[in-house]
C-alpha positions in Angstrom: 0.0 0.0 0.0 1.4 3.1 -1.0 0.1 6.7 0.3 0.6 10.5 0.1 1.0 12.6 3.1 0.5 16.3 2.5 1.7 18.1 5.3 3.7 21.3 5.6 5.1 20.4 9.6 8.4 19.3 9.4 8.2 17.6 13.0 4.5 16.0 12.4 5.5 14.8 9.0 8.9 12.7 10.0 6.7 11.8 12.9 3.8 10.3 10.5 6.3 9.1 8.2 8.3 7.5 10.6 5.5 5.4 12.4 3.3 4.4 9.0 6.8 3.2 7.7 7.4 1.1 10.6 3.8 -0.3 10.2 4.5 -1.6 6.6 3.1 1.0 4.8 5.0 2.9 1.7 4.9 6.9 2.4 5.9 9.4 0.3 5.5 13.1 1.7 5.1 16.9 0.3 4.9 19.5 2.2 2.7 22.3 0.0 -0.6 22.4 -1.9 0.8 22.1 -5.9 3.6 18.9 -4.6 0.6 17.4 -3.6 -1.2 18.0 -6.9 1.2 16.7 -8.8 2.1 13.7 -7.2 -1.7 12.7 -7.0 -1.6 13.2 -11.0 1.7 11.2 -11.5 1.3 8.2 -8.9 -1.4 5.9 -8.1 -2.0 6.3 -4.6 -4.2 4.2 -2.4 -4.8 6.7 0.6 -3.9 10.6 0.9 -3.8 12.2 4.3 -3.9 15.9 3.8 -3.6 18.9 6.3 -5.8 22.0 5.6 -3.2 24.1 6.4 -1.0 23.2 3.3 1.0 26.5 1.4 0.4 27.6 -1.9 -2.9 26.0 -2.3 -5.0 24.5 1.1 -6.2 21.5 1.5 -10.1 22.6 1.1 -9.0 23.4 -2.6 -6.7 20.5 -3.0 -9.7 18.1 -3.0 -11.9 19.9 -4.8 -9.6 19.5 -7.9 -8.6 16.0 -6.8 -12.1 14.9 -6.7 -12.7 16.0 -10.0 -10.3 13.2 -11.5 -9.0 10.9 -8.7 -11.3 8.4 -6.3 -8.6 7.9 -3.6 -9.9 7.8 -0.1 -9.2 11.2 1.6 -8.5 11.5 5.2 -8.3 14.9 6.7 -5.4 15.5 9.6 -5.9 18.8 11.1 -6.2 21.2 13.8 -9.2 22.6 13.1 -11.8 20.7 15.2 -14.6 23.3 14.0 -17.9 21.3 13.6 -18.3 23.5 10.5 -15.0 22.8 9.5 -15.5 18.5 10.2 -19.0 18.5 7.9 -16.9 21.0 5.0 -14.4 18.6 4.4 -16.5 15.8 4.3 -18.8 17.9 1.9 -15.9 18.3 0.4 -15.2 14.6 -0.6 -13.0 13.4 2.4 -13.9 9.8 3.6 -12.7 10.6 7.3 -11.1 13.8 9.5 -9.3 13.6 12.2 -8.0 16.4 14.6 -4.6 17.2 15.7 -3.5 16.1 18.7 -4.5 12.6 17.9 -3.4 9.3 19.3 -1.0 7.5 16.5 -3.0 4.1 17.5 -6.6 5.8 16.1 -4.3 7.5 13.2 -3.3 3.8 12.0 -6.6 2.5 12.9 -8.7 4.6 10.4 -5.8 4.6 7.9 -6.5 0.8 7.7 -10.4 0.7 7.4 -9.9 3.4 4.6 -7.3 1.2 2.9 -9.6 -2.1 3.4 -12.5 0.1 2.3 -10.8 1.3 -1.0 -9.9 -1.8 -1.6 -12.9 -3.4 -1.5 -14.6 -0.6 -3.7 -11.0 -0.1 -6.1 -12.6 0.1 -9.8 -11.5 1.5 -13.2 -14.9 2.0 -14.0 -17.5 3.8 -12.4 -21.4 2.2 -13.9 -24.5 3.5 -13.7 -27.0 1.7 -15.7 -25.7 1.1 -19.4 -23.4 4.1 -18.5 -19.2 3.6 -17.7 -17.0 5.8 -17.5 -13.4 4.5 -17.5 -11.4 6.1 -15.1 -8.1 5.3 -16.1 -8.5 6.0 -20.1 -10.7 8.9 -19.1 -12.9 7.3 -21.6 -17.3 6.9 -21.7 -19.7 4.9 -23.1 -23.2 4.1 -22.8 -24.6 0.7 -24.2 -21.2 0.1 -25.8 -21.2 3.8 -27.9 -18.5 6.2 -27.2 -19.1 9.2 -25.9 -17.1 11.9 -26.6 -17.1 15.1 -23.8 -15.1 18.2 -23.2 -12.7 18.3 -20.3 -15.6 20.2 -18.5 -18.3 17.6 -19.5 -16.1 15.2 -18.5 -16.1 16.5 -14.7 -19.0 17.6 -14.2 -20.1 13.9 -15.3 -17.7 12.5 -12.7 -18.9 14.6 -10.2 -22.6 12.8 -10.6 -21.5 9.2 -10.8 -19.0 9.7 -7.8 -22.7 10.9 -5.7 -25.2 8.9 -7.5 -28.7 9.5 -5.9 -27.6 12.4 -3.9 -29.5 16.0 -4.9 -26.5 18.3 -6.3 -27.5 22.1 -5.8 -26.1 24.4 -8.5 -24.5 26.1 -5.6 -22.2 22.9 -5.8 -22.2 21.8 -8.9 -20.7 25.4 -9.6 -17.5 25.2 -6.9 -16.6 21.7 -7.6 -16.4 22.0 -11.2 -15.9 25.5 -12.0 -13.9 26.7 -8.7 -16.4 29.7 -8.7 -19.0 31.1 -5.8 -21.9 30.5 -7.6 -23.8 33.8 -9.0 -27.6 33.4 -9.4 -27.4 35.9 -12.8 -24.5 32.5 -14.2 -26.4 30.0 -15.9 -23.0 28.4 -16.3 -24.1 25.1 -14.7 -27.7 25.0 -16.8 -25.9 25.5 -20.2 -23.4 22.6 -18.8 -26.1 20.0 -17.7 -27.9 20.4 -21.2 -24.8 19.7 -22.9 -24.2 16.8 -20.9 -28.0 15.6 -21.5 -27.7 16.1 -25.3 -24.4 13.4 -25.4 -25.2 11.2 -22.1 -29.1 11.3 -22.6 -30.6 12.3 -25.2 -29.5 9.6 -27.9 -30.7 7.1 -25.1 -34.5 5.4 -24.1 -34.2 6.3 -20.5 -32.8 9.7 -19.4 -30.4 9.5 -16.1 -29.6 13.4 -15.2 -33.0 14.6 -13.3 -33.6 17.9 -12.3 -35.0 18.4 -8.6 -37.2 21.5 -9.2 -36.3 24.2 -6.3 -33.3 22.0 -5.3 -30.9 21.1 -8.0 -29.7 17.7 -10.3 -29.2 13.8 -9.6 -27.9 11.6 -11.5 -30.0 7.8 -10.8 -31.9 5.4 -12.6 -35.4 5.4 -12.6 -37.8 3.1 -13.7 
């Protein structure tokens, strides 16, 4: 097993380094926002433990543009034991937070249910339906036809089939995607959603983006 620790301490990262070695575990470690970026692009990770602290860019940006491409579990190691904070990184896409001080025992505890959990779930392809999308080859299809999207497309598609069955407001559709506040006079994420309809449903007998009038989109199968 091979994971990423983003953390900017010098003493806390020999420290975590240093004990998840010891516990047979492979670590490599960067210390700001855009290290962590491009390691995630260049190296198949099974686990990343980020700090929200990080230089450059911080970890609540860090896995928004993470999440956009990458289905690694996420664990969040910080100081900032802010209920608010806690429920925004999970919002965010983090599969478990932990606050510093910590015990190294509960560290290595959840580090092991999140890499026994990934690797139960660990999949190329993400289904819903007649509908893949292959991760790796960054490549979809629906009842065996190739679909071809735009880089945009492409994400905001990922971002529905990584939250199947969960109501997306345009609010969040807008910051995951788009890295923007979302402005009620943008119709950004309408123009995106119908461009994604016309390759994803439209060809297609049974439609799988639904809007969710006076809430937002979700992306399921109906009968």
């Amino acid at each position: 097993m091979r994971l990423l620790l983003a953390e900017d301490e010098a003493h806390a990262g020999e420290y975590l380094v240093k004990g998840l070695s010891e516990n047979g575990l492979m670590v490599d470690w960067v210390r700001t926002g855009p290290d962590a970026l491009h390691q995630v692009d260049c190296v198949d990770y099974d686990l990343l433990i980020l700090d929200v602290g990080l230089p450059e860019i911080d970890g609540w940006e860090l896995i928004k543009r993470i999440r956009r491409n990458h289905a690694m579990p996420v664990l969040f190691l910080t100081a900032r034991d802010r209920i608010e904070d806690r429920v925004r990184g999970l919002e965010l896409g983090a599969d478990d937070y932990l606050v510093k001080p910590f015990a190294f025992s509960e560290l290595l505890a959840r580090v092991r249910v999140l890499l026994r959990r990934g690797k139960q779930q660990e999949s190329d392809v993400l289904t819903l339906a007649d509908l893949e999308v292959h991760l790796l080859r960054r490549r979809v299809e629906r009842a065996g036809r190739r679909i071809d999207l735009t880089a945009k497309e492409y994400a905001l598609l990922l971002l529905f089939m990584r939250r199947q069955g969960e109501v997306l407001s345009r609010t969040v559709i807008a910051e995951q995607v788009w890295d923007i506040n979302f402005d009620s006079d943008t119709n950004v994420v309408e123009v995106a959603i119908r461009r994604l309809r016309a390759k994803v449903d439209e060809p297609f007998a049974k439609p799988l983006i639904h809007t969710v009038r006076g809430f937002g989109y979700v992306m399921e199968e109906r009968e």
